[in-house]
Every structure is written in structure tokens, then in C-alpha cells.
GUZAZA-220083 format. One record per residue (C-alpha): residue number from 1; x, y, z. Coordinates in pm, whole numbers, plus 50000, padded with zeros to 5 digits. Example, Ala and Ser with C-alpha at 12.3 -4.5 7.8 and 13.67 -1.06 7.14 Angstrom:
REM residues 2
<1; <51230; 49550; 50780>>
<2; <51367; 49894; 50714>>
//
This chain:
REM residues 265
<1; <24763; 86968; 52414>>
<2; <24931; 87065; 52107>>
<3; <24709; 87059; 51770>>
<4; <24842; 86932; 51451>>
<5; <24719; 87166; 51180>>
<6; <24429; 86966; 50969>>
<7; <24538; 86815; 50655>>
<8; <24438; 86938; 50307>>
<9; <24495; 87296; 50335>>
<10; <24575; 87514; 50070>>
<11; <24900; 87733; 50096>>
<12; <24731; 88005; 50092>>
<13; <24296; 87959; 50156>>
<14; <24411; 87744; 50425>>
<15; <24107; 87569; 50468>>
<16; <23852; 87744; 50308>>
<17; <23703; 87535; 50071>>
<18; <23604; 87294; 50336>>
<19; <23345; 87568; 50393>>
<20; <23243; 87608; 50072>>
<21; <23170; 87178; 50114>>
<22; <22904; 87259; 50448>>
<23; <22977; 87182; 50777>>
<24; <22966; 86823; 50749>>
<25; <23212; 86809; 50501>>
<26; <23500; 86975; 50754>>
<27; <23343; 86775; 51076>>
<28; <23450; 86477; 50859>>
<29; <23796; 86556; 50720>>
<30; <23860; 86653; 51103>>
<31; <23736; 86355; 51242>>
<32; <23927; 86165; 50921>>
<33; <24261; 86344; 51047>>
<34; <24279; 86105; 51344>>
<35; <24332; 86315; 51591>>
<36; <24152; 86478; 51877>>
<37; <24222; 86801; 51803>>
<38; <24336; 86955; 51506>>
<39; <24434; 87344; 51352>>
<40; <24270; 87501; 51119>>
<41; <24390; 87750; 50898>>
<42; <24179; 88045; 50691>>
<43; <24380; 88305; 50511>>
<44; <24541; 88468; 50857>>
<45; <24284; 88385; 51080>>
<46; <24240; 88014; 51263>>
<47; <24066; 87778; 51494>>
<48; <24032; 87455; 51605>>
<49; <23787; 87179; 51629>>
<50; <23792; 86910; 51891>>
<51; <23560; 86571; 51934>>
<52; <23790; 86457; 52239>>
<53; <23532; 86433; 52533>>
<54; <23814; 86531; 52779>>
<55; <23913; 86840; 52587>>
<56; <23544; 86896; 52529>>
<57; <23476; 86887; 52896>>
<58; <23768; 87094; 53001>>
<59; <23676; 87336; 52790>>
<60; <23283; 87351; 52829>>
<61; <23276; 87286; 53194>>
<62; <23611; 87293; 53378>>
<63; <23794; 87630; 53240>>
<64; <23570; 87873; 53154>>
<65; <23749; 88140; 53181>>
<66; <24075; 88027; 52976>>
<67; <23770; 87949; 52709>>
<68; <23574; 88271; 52663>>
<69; <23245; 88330; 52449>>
<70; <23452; 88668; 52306>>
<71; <23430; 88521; 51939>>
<72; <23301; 88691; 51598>>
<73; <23014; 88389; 51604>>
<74; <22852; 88525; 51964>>
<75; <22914; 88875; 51894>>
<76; <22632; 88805; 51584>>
<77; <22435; 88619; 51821>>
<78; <22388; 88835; 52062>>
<79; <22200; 89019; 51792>>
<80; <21906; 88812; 51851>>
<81; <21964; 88686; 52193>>
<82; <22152; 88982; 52398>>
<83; <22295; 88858; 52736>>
<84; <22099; 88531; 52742>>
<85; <22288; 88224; 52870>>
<86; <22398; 88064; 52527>>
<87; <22579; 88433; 52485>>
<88; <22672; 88577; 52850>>
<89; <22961; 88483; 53090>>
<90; <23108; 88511; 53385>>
<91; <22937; 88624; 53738>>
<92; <22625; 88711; 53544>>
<93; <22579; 88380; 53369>>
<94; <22583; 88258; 53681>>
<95; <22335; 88482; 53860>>
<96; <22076; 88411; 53532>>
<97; <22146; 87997; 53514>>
<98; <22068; 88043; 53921>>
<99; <21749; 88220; 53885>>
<100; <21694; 88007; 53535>>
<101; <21722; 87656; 53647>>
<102; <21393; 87579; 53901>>
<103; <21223; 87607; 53551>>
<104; <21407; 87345; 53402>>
<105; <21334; 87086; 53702>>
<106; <21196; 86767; 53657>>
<107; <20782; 86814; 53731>>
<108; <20856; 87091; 53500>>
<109; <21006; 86914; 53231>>
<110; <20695; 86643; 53259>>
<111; <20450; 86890; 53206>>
<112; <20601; 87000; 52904>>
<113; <20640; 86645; 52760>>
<114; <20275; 86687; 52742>>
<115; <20266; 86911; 52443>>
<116; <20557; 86751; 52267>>
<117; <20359; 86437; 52268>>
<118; <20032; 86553; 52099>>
<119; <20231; 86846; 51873>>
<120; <20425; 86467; 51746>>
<121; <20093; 86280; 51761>>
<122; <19916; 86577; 51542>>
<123; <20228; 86548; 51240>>
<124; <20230; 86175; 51258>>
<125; <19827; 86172; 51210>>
<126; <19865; 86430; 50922>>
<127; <20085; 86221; 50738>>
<128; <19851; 85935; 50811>>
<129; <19599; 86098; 50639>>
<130; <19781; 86246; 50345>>
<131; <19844; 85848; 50172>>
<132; <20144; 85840; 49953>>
<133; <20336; 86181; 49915>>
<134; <20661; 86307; 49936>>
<135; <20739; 86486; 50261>>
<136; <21032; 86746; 50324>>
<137; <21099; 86611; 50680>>
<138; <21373; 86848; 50730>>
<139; <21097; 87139; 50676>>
<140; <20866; 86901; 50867>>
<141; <21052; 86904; 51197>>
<142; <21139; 87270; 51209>>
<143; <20787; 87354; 51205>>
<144; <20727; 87043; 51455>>
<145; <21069; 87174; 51710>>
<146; <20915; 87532; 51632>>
<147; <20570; 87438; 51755>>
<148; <20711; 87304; 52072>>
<149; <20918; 87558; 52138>>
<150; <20645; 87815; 52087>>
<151; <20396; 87634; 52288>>
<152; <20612; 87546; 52610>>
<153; <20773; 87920; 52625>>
<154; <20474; 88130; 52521>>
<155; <20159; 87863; 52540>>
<156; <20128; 88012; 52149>>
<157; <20090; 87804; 51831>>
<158; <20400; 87983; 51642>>
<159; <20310; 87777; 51342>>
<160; <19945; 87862; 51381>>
<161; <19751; 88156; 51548>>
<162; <20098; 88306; 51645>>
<163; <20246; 88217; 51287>>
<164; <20400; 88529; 51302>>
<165; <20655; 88478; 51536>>
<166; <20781; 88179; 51380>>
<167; <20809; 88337; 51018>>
<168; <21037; 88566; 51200>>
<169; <21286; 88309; 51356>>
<170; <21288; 88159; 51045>>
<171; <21434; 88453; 50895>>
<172; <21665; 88511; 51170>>
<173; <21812; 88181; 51127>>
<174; <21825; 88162; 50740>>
<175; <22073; 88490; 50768>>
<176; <22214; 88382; 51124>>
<177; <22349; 88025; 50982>>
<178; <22577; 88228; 50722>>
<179; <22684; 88507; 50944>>
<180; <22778; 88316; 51237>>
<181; <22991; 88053; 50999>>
<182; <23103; 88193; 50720>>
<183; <23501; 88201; 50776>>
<184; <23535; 88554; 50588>>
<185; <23304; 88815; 50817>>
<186; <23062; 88934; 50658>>
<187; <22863; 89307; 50769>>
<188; <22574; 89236; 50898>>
<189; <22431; 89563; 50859>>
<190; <22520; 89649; 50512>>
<191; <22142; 89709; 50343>>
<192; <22144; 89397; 50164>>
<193; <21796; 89179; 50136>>
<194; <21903; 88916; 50319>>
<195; <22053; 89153; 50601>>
<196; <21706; 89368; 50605>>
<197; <21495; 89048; 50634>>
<198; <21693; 88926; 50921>>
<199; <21643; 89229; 51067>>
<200; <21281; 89322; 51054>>
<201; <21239; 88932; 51237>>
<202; <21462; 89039; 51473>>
<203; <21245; 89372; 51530>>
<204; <20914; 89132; 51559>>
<205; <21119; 88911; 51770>>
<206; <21222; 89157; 52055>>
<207; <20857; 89367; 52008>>
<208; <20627; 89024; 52040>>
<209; <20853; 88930; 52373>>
<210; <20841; 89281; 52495>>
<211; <20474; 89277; 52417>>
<212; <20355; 88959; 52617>>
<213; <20639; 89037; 52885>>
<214; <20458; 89379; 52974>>
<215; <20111; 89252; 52906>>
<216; <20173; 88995; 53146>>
<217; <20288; 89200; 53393>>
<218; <19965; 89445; 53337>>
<219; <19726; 89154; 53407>>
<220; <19839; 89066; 53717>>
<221; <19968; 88705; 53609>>
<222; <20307; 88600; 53453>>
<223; <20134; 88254; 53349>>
<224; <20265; 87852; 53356>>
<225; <20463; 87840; 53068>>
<226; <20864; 87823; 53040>>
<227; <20836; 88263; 53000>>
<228; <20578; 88269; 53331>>
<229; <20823; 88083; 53519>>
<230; <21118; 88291; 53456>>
<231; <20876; 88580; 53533>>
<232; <20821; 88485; 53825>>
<233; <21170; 88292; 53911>>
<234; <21429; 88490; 54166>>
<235; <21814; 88505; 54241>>
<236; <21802; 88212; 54530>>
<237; <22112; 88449; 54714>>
<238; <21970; 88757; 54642>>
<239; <21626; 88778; 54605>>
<240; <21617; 89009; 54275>>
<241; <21450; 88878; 53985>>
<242; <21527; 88977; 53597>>
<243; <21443; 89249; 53422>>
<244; <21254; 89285; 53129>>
<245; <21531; 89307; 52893>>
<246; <21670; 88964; 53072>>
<247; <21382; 88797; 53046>>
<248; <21276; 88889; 52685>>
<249; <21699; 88776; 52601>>
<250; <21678; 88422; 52783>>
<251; <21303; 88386; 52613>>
<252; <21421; 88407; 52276>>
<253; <21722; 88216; 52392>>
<254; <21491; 87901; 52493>>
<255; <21309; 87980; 52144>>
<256; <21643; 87942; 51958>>
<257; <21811; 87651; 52125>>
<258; <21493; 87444; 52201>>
<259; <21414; 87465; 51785>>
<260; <21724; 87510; 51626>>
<261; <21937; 87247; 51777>>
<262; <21606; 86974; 51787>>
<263; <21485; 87036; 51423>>
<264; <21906; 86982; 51292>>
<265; <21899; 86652; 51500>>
//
């Protein structure tokens, strides 16, 4: 499918100050170009952004290996998140979405409905109580998707007793969102604040994972959350389970996805 380049580029910038606008800003001049899939054009570099749900598909589901994850955006992910699935490809994404997915079943699923229902019920009855005030609800549910997240993959209050661990992914992602977007590459580690913050919450990431991965292997129980079921999940054609370094990658890739994408929404 040929791709008309995007209108409103500069001769030069191309298209960067639909950057400088947010991400909103160059969904919507896309989707205002009419057509399914359009060019873009940064300095010498490009891309392309496509809302046509058969280009989508094709490319998400039915050529994955004419569409590869090799990009300057994963590379910065995999920062965080290593080899887990949003990052990996290929033979071993396969092997870790087989040995992934029992987890991810229905009775699973309804078991963890269970905590998203009373971590809703709690915010809802704490703005019940507060009478008229002015509420930041895009703070609001980050800390609710964050809660959920924690509480399903670690059975931890990351917002609470385990506040910790969610101050940390909160500075992983308020460094991440620039870094993985920005159109001009940016180093991630040149010692700037922003850079060092991002990485001492990746350091308390990967050590808290490690920590409750081996700890849960010392006492003899890997637990009924999302992380004990991976534990104790195996390679259906093999047999072999993952390692610690697998586990602790798809565990913080669960943590990610499951609050990112649900507090944005």
C-alpha cells in the first residue's frame, strides 16, 4: 500500500512540530489527512502511522516478521522490561506467550475482577466522602490502574504498604514517555536529573522483582497471584519453565501494560 506523505510538513522539520503539539495533536492531523496510511517526515528520519484495521491487522498479527520490534522506541523499553513479550520476538516470544497464557485464562481473569471491583469501590467511596472538591482524575486513575496492577501481579498495595514500588514506575514512566517519543533521540544515560531518577526506579524495579522472585522460591511457595502463576507456569512442548530473569522481565511487563495503557484510557 503506498503512503501519501502527511500534509503540513515543513521543508525542512518535516513534521516536527506536530510533536511539539502532543500526541493527540499528530493522531488528528493523520486521521484529518483522509487516508489510511500516511508518511511522515522528521529531518532525515521517517515513519508512518496507520488507523486502517486491515493494515493494522496485517501488521500486528499476520506478518510479523516483515514488521519487526527493531525500533529506537523498544530498544528504550527494554530498559525496563528486557525480553518480556511487549519487547521480544520471534521463536522466543512464542515459547514465553506459550508458557504465559494459562495465566491469562478465563477463571483467572474472574478472580482478578475481584480486586478491581473493591480497589474501584474504595476511590468511588473516597470521593463520596470528600463532598465538593476538585479531583485530578487523571492522577486519580493512575494510582487506581497502579493499585490493580500491583495487587493482581504481586498481591501488594503499590500505592500503600508497597508504595515504594509504585513511586518507582512512576518515575520510569515520567522519563520513558519522552524517550520513547521524542522524534530527535535523546541519551538516555547522559547524567541528567531526569535520566538518574529514571534510573534509580528502574534499579528498585528489577531489585523488588528479584527480591520477591527469590524469596518466593526460598519459602517453598510461588503464591496465587499473576507473578505465582508464571512461577509456576511451564513450556506446554517442552516442559522448561522461565528463569528468573524471564520472569522478573514479563512481571514488570504486566506492571507496565496493565497500568499504563488503563490509567491513559
Amino acid at each position: 500500500m503506498p503512503a501519501p506523505l502527511m500534509p503540513g510538513g515543513h521543508p525542512l522539520l518535516g513534521h516536527l512540530r506536530f510533536f511539539s503539539d502532543g500526541p493527540l495533536a499528530l493522531m488528528r492531523a493523520a486521521l484529518d489527512s483522509g487516508e489510511p496510511l500516511v508518511r511522515l517526515k522528521i529531518g532525515r528520519r521517517g515513519g508512518f502511522i496507520v488507523h486502517d484495521p486491515a493494515a493494522i491487522r496485517r501488521i500486528l498479527v499476520e506478518a510479523p516478521d516483515v514488521y519487526q520490534k527493531r525500533t529506537r522506541g523498544y530498544a528504550k523499553l527494554k530498559l525496563l522490561l528486557g525480553e518480556g513479550l511487549v519487547t521480544s520476538e520471534g521463536p522466543f516470544w512464542l515459547r514465553q506467550r506459550r508458557i504465559a497464557q494459562p495465566a491469562f485464562k478465563k477463571p483467572r481473569l474472574e478472580v482478578f475482577v475481584q480486586t478491581m471491583d473493591r480497589a474501584a469501590a474504595d476511590l468511588v467511596g473516597q470521593w463520596a466522602q470528600g463532598g465538593e472538591q476538585t479531583v485530578d482524575v487523571a492522577e486519580a486513575m493512575n494510582r487506581l490502574a497502579l493499585r490493580i496492577a500491583g495487587e493482581t501481579l504481586f498481591s501488594a498495595d503499590v500505592t500503600g504498604e508497597a508504595k515504594h514500588i509504585g513511586d518507582a514506575m512512576l518515575a520510569v514512566l515520567e522519563r520513558f514517555g519522552p524517550l520513547v517519543s521524542a522524534p530527535i533521540p535523546w541519551p538516555e544515560y547522559w547524567p541528567f536529573p531526569a535520566n538518574l531518577k529514571m534510573w534509580r526506579g528502574i534499579r528498585t524495579l528489577h531489585g523488588v522483582v528479584d527480591q520477591m522472585i527469590a524469596d518466593r522460591r526460598k519459602n517453598g511457595g510461588p503464591g496465587e497471584d499473576l507473578l505465582g502463576l508464571l512461577m509456576g507456569a511451564t513450556d506446554p512442548e517442552t516442559g522448561e519453565a522461565m528463569t528468573d530473569r524471564q520472569l522478573r522481565d514479563e512481571a514488570l511487563t504486566v506492571l507496565l501494560a496493565g497500568h499504563e495503557t488503563t490509567a491513559n484510557a
